[in-house]
Structures are given as C-alpha cells and as structure tokens.
C-alpha positions in Angstrom: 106.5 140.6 181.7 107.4 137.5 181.7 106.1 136.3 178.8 108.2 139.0 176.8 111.3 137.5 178.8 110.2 134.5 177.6 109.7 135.5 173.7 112.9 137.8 173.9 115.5 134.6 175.3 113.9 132.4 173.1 114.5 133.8 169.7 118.6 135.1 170.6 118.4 131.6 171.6 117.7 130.3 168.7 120.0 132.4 166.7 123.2 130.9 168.7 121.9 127.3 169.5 120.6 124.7 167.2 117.9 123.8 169.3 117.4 120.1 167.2 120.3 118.8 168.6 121.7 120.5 172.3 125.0 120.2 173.7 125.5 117.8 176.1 127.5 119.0 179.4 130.3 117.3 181.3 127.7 116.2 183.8 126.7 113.3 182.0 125.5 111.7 178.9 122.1 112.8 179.3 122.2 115.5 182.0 122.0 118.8 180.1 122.0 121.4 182.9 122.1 121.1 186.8 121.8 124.2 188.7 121.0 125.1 191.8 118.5 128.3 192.6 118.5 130.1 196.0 116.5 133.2 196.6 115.4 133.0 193.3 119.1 133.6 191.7 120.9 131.4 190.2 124.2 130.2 191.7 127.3 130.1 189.8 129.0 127.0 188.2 127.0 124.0 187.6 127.9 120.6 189.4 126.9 117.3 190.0 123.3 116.1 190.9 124.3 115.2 194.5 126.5 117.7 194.7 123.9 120.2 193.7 121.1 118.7 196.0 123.2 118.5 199.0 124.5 121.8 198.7 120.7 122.7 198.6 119.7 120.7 201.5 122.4 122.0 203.5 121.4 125.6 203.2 118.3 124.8 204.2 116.9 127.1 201.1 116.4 126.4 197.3 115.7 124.2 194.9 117.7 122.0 192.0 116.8 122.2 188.3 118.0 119.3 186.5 117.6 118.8 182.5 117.8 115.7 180.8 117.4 114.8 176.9 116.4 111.0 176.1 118.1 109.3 179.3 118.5 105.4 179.1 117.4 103.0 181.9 121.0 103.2 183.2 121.3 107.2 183.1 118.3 107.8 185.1 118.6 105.2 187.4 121.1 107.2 190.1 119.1 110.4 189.8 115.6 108.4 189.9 117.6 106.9 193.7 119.2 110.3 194.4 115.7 111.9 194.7 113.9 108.7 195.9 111.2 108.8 192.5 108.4 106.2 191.9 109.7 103.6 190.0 106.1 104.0 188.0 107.1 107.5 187.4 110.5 106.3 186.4 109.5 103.8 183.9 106.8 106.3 182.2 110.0 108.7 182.5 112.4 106.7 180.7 110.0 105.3 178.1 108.4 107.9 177.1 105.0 107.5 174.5 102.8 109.5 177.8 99.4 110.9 177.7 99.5 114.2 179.1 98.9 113.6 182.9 99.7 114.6 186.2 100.3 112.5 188.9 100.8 112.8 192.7 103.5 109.8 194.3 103.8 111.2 197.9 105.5 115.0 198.0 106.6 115.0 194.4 104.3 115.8 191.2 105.3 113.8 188.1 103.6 115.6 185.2 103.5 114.7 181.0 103.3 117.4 178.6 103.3 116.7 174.6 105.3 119.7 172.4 104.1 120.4 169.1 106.5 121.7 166.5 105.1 123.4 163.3 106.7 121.5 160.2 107.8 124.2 157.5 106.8 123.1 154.1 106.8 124.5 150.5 103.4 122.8 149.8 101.1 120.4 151.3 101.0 117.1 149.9 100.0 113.3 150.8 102.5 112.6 152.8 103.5 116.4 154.1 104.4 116.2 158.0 102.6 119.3 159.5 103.0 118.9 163.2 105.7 116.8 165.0 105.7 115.8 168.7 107.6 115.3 171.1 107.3 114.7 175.3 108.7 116.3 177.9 108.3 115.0 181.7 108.3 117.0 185.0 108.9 115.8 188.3 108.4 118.3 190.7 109.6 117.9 194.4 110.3 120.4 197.7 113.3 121.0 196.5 114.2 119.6 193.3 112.7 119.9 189.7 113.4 117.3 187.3 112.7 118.0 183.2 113.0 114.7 180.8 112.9 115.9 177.5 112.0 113.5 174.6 112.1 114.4 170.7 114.6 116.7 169.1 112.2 120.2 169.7 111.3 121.6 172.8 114.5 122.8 174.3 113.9 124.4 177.8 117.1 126.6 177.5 115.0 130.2 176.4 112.6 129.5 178.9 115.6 128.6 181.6 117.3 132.2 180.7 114.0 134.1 181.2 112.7 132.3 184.3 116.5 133.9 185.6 115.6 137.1 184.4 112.6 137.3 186.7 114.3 136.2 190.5 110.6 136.7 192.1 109.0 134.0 190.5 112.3 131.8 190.5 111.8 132.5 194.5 108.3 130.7 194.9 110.0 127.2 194.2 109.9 124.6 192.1 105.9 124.6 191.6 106.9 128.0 189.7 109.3 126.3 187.5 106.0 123.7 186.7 103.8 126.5 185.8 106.5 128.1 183.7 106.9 124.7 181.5 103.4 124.6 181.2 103.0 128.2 180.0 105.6 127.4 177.6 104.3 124.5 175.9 100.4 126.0 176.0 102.2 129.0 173.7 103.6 126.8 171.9 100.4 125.1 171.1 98.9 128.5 170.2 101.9 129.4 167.9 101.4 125.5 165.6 97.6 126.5 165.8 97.9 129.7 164.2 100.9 128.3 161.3 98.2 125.3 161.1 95.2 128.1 160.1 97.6 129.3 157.3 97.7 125.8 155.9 93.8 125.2 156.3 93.2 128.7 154.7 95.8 127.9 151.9 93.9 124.3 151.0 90.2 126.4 151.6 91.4 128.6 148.7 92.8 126.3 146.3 89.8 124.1 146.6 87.6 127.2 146.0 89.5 128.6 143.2 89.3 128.2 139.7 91.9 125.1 139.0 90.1 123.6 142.6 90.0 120.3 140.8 94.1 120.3 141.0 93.5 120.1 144.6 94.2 116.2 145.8 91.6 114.6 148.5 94.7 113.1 150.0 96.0 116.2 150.6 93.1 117.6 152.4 93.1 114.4 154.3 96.6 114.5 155.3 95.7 117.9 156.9 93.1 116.8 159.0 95.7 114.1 160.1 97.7 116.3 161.3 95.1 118.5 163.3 94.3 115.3 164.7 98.0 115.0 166.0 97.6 118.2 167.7 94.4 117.4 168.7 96.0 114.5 171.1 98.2 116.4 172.5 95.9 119.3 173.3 92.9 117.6 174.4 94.1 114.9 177.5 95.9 118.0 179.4 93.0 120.0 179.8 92.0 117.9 183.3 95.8 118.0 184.7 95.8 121.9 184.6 92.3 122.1 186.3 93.9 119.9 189.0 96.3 121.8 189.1 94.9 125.2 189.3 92.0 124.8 191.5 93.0 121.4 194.4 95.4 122.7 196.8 98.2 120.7 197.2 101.5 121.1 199.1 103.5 120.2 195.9 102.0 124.0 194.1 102.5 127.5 195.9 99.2 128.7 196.6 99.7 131.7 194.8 100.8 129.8 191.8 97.7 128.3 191.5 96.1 131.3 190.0 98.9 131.2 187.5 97.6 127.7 186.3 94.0 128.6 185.9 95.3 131.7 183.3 97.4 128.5 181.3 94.4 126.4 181.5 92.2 129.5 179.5 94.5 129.7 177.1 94.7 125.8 176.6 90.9 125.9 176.3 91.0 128.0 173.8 93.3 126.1 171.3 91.1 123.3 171.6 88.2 125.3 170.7 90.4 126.3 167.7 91.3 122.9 167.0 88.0 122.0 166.7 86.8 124.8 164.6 89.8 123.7 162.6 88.2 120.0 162.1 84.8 120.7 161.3 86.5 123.3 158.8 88.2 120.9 156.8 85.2 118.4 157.2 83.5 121.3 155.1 86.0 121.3 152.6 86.7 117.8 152.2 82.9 117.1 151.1 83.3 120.5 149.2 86.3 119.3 147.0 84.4 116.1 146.7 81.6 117.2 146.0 83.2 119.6 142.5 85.2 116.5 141.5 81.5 114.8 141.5 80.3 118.2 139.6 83.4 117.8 137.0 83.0 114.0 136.5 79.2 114.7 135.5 80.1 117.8 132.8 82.8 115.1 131.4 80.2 112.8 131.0 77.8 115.1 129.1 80.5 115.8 127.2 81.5 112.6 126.3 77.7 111.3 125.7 76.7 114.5 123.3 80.2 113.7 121.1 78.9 110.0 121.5 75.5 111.5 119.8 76.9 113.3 117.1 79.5 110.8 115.6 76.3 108.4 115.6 75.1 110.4 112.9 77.5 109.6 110.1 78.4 106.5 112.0 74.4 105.3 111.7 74.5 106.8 107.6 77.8 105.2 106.5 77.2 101.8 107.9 73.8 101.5 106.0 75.5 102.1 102.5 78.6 100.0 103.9 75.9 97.3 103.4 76.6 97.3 99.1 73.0 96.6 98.6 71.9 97.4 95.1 69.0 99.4 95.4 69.6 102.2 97.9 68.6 106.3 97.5 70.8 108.5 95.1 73.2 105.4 94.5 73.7 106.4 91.0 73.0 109.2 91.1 76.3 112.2 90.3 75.8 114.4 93.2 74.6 111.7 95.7 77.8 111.1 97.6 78.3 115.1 98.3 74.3 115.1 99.2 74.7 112.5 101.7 77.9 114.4 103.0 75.7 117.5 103.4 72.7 115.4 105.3 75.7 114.1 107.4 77.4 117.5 108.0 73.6 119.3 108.9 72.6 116.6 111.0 75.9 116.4 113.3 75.3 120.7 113.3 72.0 120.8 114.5 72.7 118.1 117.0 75.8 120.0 118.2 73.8 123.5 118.5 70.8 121.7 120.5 73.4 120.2 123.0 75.5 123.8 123.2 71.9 125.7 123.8 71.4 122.5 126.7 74.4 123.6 128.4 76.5 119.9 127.4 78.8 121.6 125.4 
C-alpha cells in the first residue's frame, strides 16, 4: 500500500515540480520543509525549527521533519545546536562525499545513503554519463528527523506526500520516517538497475550483430564504468540495513525492524544484479575484442593474397625492365601480348587458389 502511495505521489509530483532544482521556503536558505507530525497527521502551517521542536516537546507527542538541500557550515550550524548533533555527524553532514553508513552518537542515528539517477541518452558513447549520484543524510532522533540532501536528484517531496497519506506508519515515529527513505532510495536502485540492463542489452546486440565491429571498446568500457558507480553506492549499505534490521536499538521501533530486513532483500538483490551486470559486460568486452582480432586477421589475408598476386607481373616486368639483349620472345611480334597473357593467367590462378582458401 504504501509503495503504490509512494509510486502514485511521486509521478503527479513530478509533473508539477521540477524536481532538479526545489523551491526554497521562507524558512531559510537551505531549509526546504519543517513540519511537525502528531498522531501520525501532519499539522498545519509550517514554521521555524525551534518553533516546530518546541511546539513538539511541549505536547509531549510527535516528532519534527526537517529537509535541507546543500546547507553551508553556517546554515546547519543553529539546527546541528538546536538538536544537540555530533559535531562528527555534522561535519560528514555538511560535507558530504559519505560512504553509505550508519552511525549511532548517543539517542540519535546519523545514517548516509547514496541516490542513483538513470542518465537518459540517445546513444552510448565514450564519455556518455549513465548513472549520476547524489547523497542524502538522515539523522534520526526521539523526536526529530533531520534529511540533508546533496546533488540536484533525490527530492524527498513524493515520498513526504505518501508517508501523509498513510497516518499509521507516520504514528510509529521518526524510525518510520528512516525506513521509508531507505525504501525509497533501494527502489530507486532497482529502477537505474533495470534502465542500466536496457543499455547492457543494447551494447550485447550491437556487438553481436552484423556491423559489431562499429561497436567502440570505449564505449563498452564506459559502461562498465558506470555499473561500477552504482556498484559503490549499492554495495557499502548492505551492512547498515542488517544493523538496522536485526540489533535492537531504542533509536528503531521494534516493529519497524521487520520493515528493514524486507529493504535489505531487495538491496541484496540489486547487488546480485549488479554483479551479473559486470561479469556480463566482461563477456562482451573480450567478445568485441576478440572479432576486432578476427577482422584485423581477414584484412591481413587480404592484404597478403593482393600482395601475392601483383608480385606476379611485378616479378615479370622488372626482369625485361632490365634492357638486356638476349631475353625470350624479345623480337618476336606477338611476344609482348604473350607475356601479357602469362601475366594475366598467372595473377588468375593465384586469385582462384586464395578464393577456394577462404582469403578472398
């Protein structure tokens, strides 16, 4: 259900928003959204980080969700205070260029995720970007969730409108709002893996088809570049959502753990695609290297049978370019077109002996 919420927000989203650049609010240079969550509903208007968590606090009940884009040193600095964050957490925060990782500082889980975005292209080439990334950071507190997003994808707006569409999983707290981000960027990971297989399939057929040698290693290469990109970004959170989904901690619900354990299936199985997708193009790498070796050997038959027969009348002419006096049929009338004829049956015999061999 909530996955189709999910699916549902995020494409009217996308028809409304221009997700590469989001709107900035009043709230701040950096601060996209801040809104506060009781009873798993949203409450109306947004306000002011402090505002927000003290109105929170107060009630005794709820959590905040505060969204940031690319915040500066200075930005983050009275919200990193407000909410009393690691200043490790802080610095990884701000500065971005993560592994995916989660970390525990006291009551508050600071956790790294890499997007993926598939790169549309009209064909692949040498320098084609495939996959772009981008980071987006979560610290996750008893009342408070945090979201530092880094690169111009990734937008947690569909994700925000669907998680309100579904108030009982909005009710189990901010460890909720974790596993939802994670589910989110796991799809994601399955959506670039599956526009990646088109690409792989695409370069798998033009290397097996007739024109193949068209086909540029670079190309191929450039590919598996690009796998390898997603490949980083898969691989290092496989240990984080294990963590998550099976060590209790008070910063996840209990019965949000079992929620992790589903994300962490489906993360292990894009790697396992991700790996099928290397040793794929390892295959047809060394296959497309191996038929330009094929075509460089048939041009060098070629080239060495032509070689053979223009020795022929190369070998003939340069003996009577010597002017010598006595040579065969020198003065004789038909001797020049008899020496053509020798020429012209020795070059055809040659070339029929090389066309039976297969050269030709």
């Amino acid at each position: 259900m909530i996955r189709s919420l999910q699916k549902a927000a995020r494409h009217a989203y996308r028809r409304t928003v221009d997700l590469s650049h989001p709107a900035r609010s009043p709230l701040g240079s950096a601060v996209v959204k801040c809104a506060v969550y009781q009873d798993g509903k949203r409450r109306s208007g947004d306000s002011a980080p402090d505002e927000a968590i003290r109105r929170v606090r107060k009630a005794g009940n709820g959590f905040v969700w505060i969204g940031l884009h690319e915040p500066g040193e200075a930005e983050f600095a009275g919200i990193a205070e407000l909410f009393g964050l690691h200043p490790l957490a802080v610095e990884d925060a701000v500065h971005a260029h993560q592994r995916p990782k989660v970390e525990r500082y006291g009551d508050v889980l600071f956790s790294v995720f890499k997007t993926v975005c598939y790169v549309e292209h009209e064909e692949l080439t040498a320098t084609s970007e495939v996959v772009d990334t981008g980071e987006l950071m979560v610290f996750t507190g008893p009342d408070f969730v945090i979201t530092i997003r880094h690169g111009a994808h990734g937008s947690l707006g569909p994700l925000r409108e669907a998680l309100e569409h579904s108030p009982g999983q909005l009710a189990k707290g901010p460890s909720a709002v974790l596993h939802a981000i994670a589910d989110h960027v796991v799809d994601d990971y399955l959506l670039v893996a599956n526009a990646v297989q088109d690409d792989i399939d695409a370069a798998e057929t033009a290397v097996f088809s007739r024109h193949g040698d068209r086909v540029e290693a670079a190309d191929i290469y450039q590919l598996k570049r690009e796998i390898l990109e997603l490949k980083r970004a898969v691989a290092p959170l496989d240990r984080p959502l294990q963590t998550l989904a099976t060590r209790p901690t008070t910063s996840v619900a209990p019965d949000i753990q079992p929620y992790f354990r589903d994300v962490a299936d489906h993360l292990t199985q894009v790697a396992e695609q991700i790996s099928a997708f290397d040793a794929l193009l390892d295959s047809i790498l060394q296959a497309h290297l191996a038929q330009v070796s094929v075509a460089q050997n048939e041009d060098m038959r070629k080239i060495s049978a032509w070689v053979a027969i223009i020795a022929v009348p190369t070998m003939v002419c340069g003996v009577y370019g010597m002017n010598f006096d006595y040579m065969p049929e020198l003065r004789w009338t038909y001797g020049y077109p008899l020496i053509l004829g020798v020429i012209a049956v020795a070059c055809f015999v040659i070339h029929r002996g090389f066309r039976r061999a297969g050269w030709l």
